[in-house]
C-alpha angles and dihedrals in degrees: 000000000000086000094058101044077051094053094043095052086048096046097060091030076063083049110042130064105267093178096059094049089050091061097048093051099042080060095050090049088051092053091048096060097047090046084051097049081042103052089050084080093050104036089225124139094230080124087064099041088043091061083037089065108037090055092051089043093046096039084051094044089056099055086049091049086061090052120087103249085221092055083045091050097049090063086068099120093056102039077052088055097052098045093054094045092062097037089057090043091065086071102060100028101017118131131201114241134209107286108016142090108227147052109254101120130102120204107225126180119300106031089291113127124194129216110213096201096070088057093048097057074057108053083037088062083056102046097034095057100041087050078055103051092049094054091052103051077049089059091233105108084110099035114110089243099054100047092054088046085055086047088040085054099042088049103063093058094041094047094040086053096038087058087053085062097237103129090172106067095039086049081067091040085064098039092046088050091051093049106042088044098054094041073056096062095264101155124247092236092068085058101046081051093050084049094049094055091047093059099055092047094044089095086050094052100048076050111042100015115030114068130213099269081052097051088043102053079054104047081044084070091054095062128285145201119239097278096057098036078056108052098026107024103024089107095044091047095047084048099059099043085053094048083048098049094065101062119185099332109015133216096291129264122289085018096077099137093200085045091061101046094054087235094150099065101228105003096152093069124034083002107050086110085070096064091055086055089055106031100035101025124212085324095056085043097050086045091068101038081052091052099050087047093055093047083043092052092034082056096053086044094061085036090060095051109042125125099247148344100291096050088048086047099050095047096048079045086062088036086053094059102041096050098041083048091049099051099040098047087047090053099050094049085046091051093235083114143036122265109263113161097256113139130212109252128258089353110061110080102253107128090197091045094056106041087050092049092054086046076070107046077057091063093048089051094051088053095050086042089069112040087169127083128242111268093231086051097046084050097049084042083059102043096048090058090043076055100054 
């Protein structure tokens, strides 16, 4: 028995990408320790929920992993479903946790609370990807229409989760949209045109969409007295000082003295990167700039050489949201953009974030996991250039 469970685990470690879990779970280890050395300032478990989650994340991205992601995407109807299911149910039963400025939490049994919107980047990545492959064995992915049915897609998460009042997360809805779709074949000339209408409305929408605490967390940027650095970029500002403080090699970890004073409010979560700068120093900072760059570059690897374009779509899809989460986290805790909610992944403490995000290094393996097209693909790809 034990022999054959050997051989089996074996037998998919010699299938899989081991260098790309590896990544992801030397990430999640790293985030561990400096929400460990944090949460000795706070005398909260998200240490705890934090390897609660990973495991449930890593242990569910594993059984993905063994599924067909075409067998996965042709459920889309049904992952869609359920995304918009529980979208729509935060506005009826969500709930406003410690720290944020929106309702987009549901309270489940046992004190947890999940955040829909983590799931859905997820389902999105799914949906998103299989409305894309379809359009391009049609032929379609550059037609007018099917460029506005992708727009008309992408729409109905971005604007549910933009009346929840969470900005942050639709803002990567949009990014991941524009990204997946022009790695797609979207021409450039859709999104010149998009720009382009953004930039006229943008006066509209300082006016008719953004509110004052918005406005606000952007003028703060801009320079500010002491009013405003206090109410609006007290947290960036805190930030930086504790990133500066630590110099090369920082103060060590777990001996951080501004860690331990809680002096970053929140800095387990969208500032954890702020406990690296102090603990770790510029090398503990650089570390984790290199290792998203290594997951960024492992991702377009296994993009490049998918099958088809489902499997390409749903791993720049992953590679997407890591890389909108990352520079914008990063840019908020650097003060080069406003505070928006938006966690770093896999290190920032957020259960629901980073079992979700592992939901979508699964995808990528079981991409990676079948480099041959389907036979019924490879026959409607030939028929469509005998067509031609």
């Amino acid at each position: 028995m034990l022999r054959r469970i050997s051989s089996a685990v074996s037998g998919y470690l010699h299938r899989t990408d081991k260098t790309l879990w590896l990544l992801t779970l030397i990430a999640s280890v790293y985030g561990l320790l400096l929400i460990l050395s944090q949460q000795r300032s706070s005398g909260a478990d998200f240490f705890g929920t934090q390897l609660a989650a990973v495991c449930i994340g890593y242990t569910a991205a594993i059984i993905i992993s063994l599924v067909d992601y075409h067998y996965i995407a042709g459920l889309w109807w049904l992952i869609g479903g359920i995304a918009f299911t529980l979208t729509v149910s935060v506005f009826f039963i969500g709930i406003q946790v410690s720290g944020t400025d929106d309702v987009g939490w549901i309270s489940l049994p046992g004190g947890i609370t999940f955040q829909p919107s983590e799931l859905t980047k997820i389902c999105f990545i799914v949906t998103f990807s299989k409305h894309i492959s379809l359009l391009t064995e049609k032929n379609r992915i550059k037609s007018f229409p099917g460029v506005i049915s992708l727009l008309l897609h992408a729409l109905v998460p971005i604007g549910l989760i933009h009346m929840q009042g969470d900005d942050g997360a639709a803002l990567i809805f949009a990014f991941m949209f524009i990204i997946m779709a022009f790695a797609a074949g979207v021409q450039l000339r859709y999104f010149i045109i998009l720009g382009i209408i953004i930039a006229v409305a943008a006066p509209l929408l300082w006016i008719k969409v953004l509110n004052a605490d918005q406005k606000n967390r952007l003028m703060v940027l801009f320079g500010a007295d002491d009013t405003m650095l206090k109410n609006y970029g007290w947290q960036q500002y805190q930030g930086k000082v504790s990133i500066a403080s630590g110099h090369i090699y920082g103060k060590g970890l777990f001996e951080g003295p501004r860690v331990s004073s809680e002096i970053v409010p929140y800095q387990e979560n969208d500032f954890i990167f702020t406990v690296a700068g102090e603990e770790l120093g510029l090398i503990g900072c650089s570390a984790i700039i290199f290792l998203f760059v290594l997951l960024l570059l492992r991702t377009l690897k296994n993009a490049s050489r998918a099958a088809d374009p489902l499997g390409q779509s749903l791993c720049i899809g992953f590679f997407a949201l890591v890389l909108v989460q990352s520079v914008i986290n990063l840019g908020m805790v650097l003060d080069l953009l406003p505070v928006i909610g938006v966690t770093l992944p896999f290190l920032s403490s957020g259960g629901t974030s980073v079992a979700c995000l592992y939901l979508g290094a699964g995808l990528v393996q079981s991409v990676y996991m079948r480099p041959n097209a389907p036979i019924s693909y490879r026959i409607r790809t030939q028929s469509l250039a005998a067509y031609k």
